[in-house]
Structures are given as structure tokens and as C-alpha cells.
N, C-alpha and C positions, 0 to 999 in steps of 0.2 A: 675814195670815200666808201664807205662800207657802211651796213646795217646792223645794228650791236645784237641782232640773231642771228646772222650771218657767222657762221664757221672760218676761222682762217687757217691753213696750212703753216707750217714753219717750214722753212727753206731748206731742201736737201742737206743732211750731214750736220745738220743743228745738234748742239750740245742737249737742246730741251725736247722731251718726248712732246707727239701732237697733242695738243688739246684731247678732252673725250668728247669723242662723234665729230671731230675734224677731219679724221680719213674713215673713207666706206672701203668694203672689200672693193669697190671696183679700182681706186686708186692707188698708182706702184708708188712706193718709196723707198729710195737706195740710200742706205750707208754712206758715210764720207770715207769708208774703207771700198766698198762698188765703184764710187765715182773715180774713186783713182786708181783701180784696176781699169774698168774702162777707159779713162786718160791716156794708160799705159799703153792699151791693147792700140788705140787710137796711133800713138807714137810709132810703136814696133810696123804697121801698118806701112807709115809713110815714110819711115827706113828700110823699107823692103823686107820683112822677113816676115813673109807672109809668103801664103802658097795659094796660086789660084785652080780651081777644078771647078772643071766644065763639062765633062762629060763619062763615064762611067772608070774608061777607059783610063784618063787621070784618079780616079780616086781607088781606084786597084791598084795601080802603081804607089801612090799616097803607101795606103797601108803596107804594100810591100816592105816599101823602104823604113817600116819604122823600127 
């Protein structure tokens, strides 16, 4: 239920631009091109191809190797 002065958002990755004055700067919104990079990044994550660094000592070595 909503108040017809009430601003609504459209849903991440919507074909239609927001309403005007539906988002303030303080509110993020991503692309349906962001959301499926992040998806990706998400994927690559829990197939292992990620690299963890903890401590300086690893992220020296990191760069090294690149």
C-alpha cells in the first residue's frame, strides 16, 4: 500500500528511467550490466579463482607475481 505522494523506485536493471525525485544522491543504483558483473565476480569467487591477502607480506608477493 503506498501514499500517491510517495515516490517509488523501479527495480534494479529496469528498462524505464526513475521517476523525477525517486532517487536522492544518497541512493546507489546499478545497471543490469553491474548486477551481472557482480553475479560473475560472485561465481569466479566460489570456483576458486580468487586470491586471499592477509597480510602485507601476501599482497607484496600478489604484485610481484603480476
Amino acid at each position: 500500500m503506498t501514499n500517491k505522494d510517495q515516490n517509488i523506485n523501479n527495480k534494479p536493471g529496469s528498462k524505464q528511467p526513475p521517476r523525477p525525485g525517486a532517487v536522492s544522491s544518497d541512493d546507489l543504483y546499478f545497471t543490469s550490466e553491474m548486477i551481472e558483473r557482480i553475479k560473475e565476480s560472485q561465481r569466479e569467487i566460489k570456483e576458486g579463482k580468487h586470491i586471499v591477502v592477509r597480510t602485507k607480506e601476501d599482497l607484496d608477493k600478489f604484485f610481484e607475481e603480476l
